[in-house]
C-alpha positions as CSV (number, residue, x, y, z in Angstrom):
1,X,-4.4,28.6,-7.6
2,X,-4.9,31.3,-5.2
3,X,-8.4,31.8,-5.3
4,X,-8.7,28.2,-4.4
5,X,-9.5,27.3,-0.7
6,X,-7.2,24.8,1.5
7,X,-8.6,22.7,3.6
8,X,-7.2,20.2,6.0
9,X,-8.7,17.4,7.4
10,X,-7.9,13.6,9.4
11,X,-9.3,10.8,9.4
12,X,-8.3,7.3,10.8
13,X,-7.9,4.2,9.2
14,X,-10.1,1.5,11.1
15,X,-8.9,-1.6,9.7
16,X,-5.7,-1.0,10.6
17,X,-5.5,-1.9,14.2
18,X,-2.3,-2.3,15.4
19,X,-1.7,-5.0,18.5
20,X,-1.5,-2.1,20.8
21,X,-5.5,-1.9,19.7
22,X,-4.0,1.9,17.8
23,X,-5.7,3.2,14.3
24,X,-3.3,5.7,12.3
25,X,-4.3,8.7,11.8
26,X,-4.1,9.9,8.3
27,X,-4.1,13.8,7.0
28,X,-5.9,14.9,3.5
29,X,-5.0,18.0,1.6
30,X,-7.5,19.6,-0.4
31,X,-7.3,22.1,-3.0
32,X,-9.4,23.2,-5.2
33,X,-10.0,19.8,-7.4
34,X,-6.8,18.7,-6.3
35,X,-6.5,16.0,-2.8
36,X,-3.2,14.9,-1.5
37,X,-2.9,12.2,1.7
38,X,-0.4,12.1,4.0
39,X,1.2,10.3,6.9
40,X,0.6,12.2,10.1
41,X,3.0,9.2,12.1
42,X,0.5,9.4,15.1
43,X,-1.5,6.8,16.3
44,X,-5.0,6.6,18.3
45,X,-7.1,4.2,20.0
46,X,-10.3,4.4,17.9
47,X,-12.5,5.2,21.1
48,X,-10.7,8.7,21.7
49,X,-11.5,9.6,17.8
50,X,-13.9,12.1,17.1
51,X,-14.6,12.1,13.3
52,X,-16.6,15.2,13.5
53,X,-14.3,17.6,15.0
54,X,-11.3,15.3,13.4
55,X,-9.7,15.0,17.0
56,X,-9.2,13.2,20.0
57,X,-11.7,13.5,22.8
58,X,-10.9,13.8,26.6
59,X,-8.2,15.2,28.1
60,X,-5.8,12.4,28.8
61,X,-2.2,12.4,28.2
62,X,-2.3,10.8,24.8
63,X,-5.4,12.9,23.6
64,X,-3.8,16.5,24.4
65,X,-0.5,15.5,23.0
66,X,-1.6,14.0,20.0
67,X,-4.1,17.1,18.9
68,X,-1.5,19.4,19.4
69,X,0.7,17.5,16.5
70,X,-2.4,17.8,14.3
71,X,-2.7,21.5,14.9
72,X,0.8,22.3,14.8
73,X,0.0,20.1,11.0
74,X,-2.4,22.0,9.7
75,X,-1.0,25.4,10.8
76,X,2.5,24.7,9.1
77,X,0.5,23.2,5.9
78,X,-1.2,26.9,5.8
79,X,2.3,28.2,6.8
80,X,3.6,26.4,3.1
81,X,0.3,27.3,1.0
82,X,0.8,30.6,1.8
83,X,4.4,30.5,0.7
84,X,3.8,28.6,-2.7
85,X,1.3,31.3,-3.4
86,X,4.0,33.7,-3.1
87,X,5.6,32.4,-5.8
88,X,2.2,33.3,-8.3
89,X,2.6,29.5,-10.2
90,X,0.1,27.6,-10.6
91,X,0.3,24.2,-8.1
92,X,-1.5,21.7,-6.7
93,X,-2.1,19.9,-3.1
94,X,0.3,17.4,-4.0
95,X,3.1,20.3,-4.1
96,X,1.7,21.3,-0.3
97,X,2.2,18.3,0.9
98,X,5.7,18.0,-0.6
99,X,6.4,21.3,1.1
100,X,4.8,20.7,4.2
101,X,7.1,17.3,3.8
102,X,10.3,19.5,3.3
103,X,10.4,17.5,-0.5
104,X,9.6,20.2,-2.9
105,X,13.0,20.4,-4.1
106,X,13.5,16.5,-4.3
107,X,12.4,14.2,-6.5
108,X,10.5,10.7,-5.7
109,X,12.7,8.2,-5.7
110,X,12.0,4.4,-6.9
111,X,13.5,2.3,-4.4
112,X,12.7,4.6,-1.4
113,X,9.1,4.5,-3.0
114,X,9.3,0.6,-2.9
115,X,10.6,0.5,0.5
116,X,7.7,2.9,2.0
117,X,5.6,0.3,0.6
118,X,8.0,-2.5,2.4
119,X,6.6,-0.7,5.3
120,X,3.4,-0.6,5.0
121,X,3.4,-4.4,4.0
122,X,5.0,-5.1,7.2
123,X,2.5,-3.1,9.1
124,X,-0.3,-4.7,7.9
125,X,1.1,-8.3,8.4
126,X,-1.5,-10.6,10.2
127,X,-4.3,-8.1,9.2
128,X,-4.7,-8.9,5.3
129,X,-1.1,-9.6,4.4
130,X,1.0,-12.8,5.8
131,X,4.9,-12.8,6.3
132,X,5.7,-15.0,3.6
133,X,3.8,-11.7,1.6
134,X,6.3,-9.0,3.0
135,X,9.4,-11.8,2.7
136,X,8.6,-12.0,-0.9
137,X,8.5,-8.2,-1.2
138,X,11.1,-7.7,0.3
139,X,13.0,-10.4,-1.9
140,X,11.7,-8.4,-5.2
141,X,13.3,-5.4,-4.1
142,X,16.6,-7.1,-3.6
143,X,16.1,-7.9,-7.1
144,X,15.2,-4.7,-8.7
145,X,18.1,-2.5,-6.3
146,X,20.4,-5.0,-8.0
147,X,18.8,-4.5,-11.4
148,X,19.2,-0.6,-11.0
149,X,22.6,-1.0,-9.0
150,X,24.3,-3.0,-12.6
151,X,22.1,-1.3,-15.6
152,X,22.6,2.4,-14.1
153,X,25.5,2.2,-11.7
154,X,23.8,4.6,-8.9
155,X,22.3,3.8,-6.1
156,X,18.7,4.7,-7.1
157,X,16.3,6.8,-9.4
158,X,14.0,8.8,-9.7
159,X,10.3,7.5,-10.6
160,X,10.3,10.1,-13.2
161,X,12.7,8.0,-15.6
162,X,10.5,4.9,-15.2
163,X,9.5,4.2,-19.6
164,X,8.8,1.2,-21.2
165,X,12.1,1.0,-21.7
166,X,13.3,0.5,-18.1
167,X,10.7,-2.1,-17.5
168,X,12.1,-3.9,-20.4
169,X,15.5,-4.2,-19.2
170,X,14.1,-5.1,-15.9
171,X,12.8,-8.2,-17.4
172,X,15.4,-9.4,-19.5
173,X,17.5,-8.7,-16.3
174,X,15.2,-11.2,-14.5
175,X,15.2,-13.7,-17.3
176,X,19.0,-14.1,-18.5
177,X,21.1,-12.7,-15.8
178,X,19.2,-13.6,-12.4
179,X,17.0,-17.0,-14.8
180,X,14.1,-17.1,-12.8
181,X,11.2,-19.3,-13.2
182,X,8.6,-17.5,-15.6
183,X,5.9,-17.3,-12.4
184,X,8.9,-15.5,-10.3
185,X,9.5,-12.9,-13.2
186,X,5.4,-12.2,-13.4
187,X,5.2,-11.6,-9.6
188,X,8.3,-9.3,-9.5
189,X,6.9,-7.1,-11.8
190,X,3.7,-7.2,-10.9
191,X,5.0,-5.6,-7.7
192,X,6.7,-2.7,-10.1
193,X,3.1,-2.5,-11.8
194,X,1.8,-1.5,-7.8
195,X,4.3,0.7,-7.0
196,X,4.1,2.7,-10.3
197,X,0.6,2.8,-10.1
198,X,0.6,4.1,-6.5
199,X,2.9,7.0,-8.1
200,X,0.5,8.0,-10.8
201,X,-2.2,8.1,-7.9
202,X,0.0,10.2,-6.1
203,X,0.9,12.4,-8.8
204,X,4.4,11.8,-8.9
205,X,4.3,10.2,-12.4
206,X,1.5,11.9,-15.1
207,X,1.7,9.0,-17.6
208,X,1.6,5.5,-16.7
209,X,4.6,3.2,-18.2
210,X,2.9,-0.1,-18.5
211,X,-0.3,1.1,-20.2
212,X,0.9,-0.7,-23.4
213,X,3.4,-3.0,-21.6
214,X,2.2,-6.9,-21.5
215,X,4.7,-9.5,-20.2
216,X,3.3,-13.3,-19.6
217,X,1.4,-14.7,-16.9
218,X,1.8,-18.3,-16.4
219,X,-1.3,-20.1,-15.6
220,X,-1.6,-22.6,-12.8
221,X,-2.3,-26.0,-13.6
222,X,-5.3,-27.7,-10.8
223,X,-4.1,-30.6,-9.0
224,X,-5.8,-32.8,-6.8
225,X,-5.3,-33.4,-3.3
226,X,-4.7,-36.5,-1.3
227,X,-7.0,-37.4,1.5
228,X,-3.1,-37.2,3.5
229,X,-2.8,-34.0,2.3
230,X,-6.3,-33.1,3.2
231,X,-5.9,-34.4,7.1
232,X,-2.8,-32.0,7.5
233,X,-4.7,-29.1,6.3
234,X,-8.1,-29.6,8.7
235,X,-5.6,-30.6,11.9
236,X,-3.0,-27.4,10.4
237,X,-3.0,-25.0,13.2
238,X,-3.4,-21.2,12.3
239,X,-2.6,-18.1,14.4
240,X,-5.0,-15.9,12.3
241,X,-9.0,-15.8,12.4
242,X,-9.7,-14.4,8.8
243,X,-7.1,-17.4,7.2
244,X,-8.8,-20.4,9.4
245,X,-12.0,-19.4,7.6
246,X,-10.6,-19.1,4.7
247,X,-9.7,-22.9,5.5
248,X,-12.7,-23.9,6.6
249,X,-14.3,-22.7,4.1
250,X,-12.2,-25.0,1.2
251,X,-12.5,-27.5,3.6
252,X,-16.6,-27.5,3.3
253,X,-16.2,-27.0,-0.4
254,X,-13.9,-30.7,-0.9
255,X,-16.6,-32.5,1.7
256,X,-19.6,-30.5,-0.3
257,X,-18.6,-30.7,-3.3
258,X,-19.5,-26.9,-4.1
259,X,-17.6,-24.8,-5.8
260,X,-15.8,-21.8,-4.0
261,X,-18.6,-19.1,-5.3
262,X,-21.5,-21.3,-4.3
263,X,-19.5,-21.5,-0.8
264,X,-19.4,-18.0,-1.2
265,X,-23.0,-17.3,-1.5
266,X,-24.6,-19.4,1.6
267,X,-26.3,-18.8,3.9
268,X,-27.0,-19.9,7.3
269,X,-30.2,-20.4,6.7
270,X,-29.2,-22.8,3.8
271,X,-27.4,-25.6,6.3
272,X,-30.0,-27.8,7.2
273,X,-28.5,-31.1,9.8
């Protein structure tokens, strides 16, 4: 792996305003066919980015204090590339990040995995997730810490011992100790399938356990609504932009009569009064 070249490079993520009006800033590892992201824990307004030079422009308080990190980053992830190639075994950008992280002696564990991604839920609440979303999530890992607590008796586990076999138990956990509803069970692992496949992306897992894994998915059964029910939901006052669309759109569709992919497809120049 030594003859392949590191490179480090930021980016922000846009879409991820927080209220302060910040973007995270987000760090990639490349080397040689091999990419690894990371969590740089800095934040930027998006004016002050500079996605050429992959800093902050100016030289206010925020911008000189916030580069620094990122060179002090990329000089300690060249710091650990240099000492993994010391070693003369062959390894990937994944194991420079895990270095860089201080993690290249620990293993990945499941619940802290599914916690991370408790965080990032939260984070993104009122952008494209809701609270009931991250309430829900964080319900579902109540159930599978319990799950791990009684089948294994330790406090968590490593990713690397998910099999079929775990998910297995998981569901007959869900089903005859905790009897939840058949929808309930899908969601919940559902959640797993996420979480394990963000571990495969990451390259903490190099087989993925539910590739020949089914479990049922209920369908829903359509109901109508009442013209009651229909009042409440055009009067329903909602904090967020993006979901009163979303209602006014359905709205149009029960007055229209079109289906939610005709909806979909107009345009303004199709609304004639």
């Amino acid at each position: 792996m030594k003859e392949n070249k590191l490179k480090v490079s930021f980016f922000v993520q846009a879409k991820r305003t927080d209220k302060k009006g910040l973007v995270p800033i987000i760090g990639r590892i490349s080397l040689g066919r091999t990419h690894s992201g990371f969590s740089t824990k800095c934040k930027t307004p998006l004016s002050l980015w500079d996605s050429r030079k992959q800093r902050l422009i100016g030289k206010s308080a925020i911008a000189v204090s916030i580069n620094q990190k990122l060179s002090e980053c990329t000089a300690l992830i060249h710091s650990r590339f240099h000492e993994l190639s010391e070693r003369e075994t062959v390894f990937t950008a994944t194991d420079v990040r895990d270095a860089y992280q201080g993690q290249i002696y620990r293993q990945t564990m499941l619940l802290e995995s599914f916690e991370e991604y408790l965080r990032q839920t939260k984070e993104r609440i009122g952008i494209d997730r809701a609270l009931k979303t991250f309430k829900l999530r964080t319900y579902q890992l109540s159930l599978l810490r319990e799950y791990v607590q009684k089948k294994y008796r330790v406090s968590d586990i490593p990713v690397s011992q998910l099999d079929k076999a775990f998910i297995e138990g998981f569901e007959y956990y869900l089903t005859i100790d905790r009897k939840l509803k058949r929808s309930s069970i899908s969601s919940t692992l559902s959640t797993l399938k996420t979480i394990v496949r963000m571990a495969v992306k990451r390259g903490v897992l190099d087989f993925y356990p539910f590739l020949r894994y089914s479990y049922e998915r209920p369908k829903g059964e359509p109901r109508s609504i009442t013209q009651e029910e229909l009042q409440k939901i055009i009067y329903l006052e909602i904090e967020w932009e993006n979901y009163r669309v979303v209602r006014d759109l359905f709205v149009f569709s029960c007055f229209t009569g079109l289906a939610i992919s005709d909806v979909r497809n107009q345009k303004e120049e199709n609304l004639v009064t």
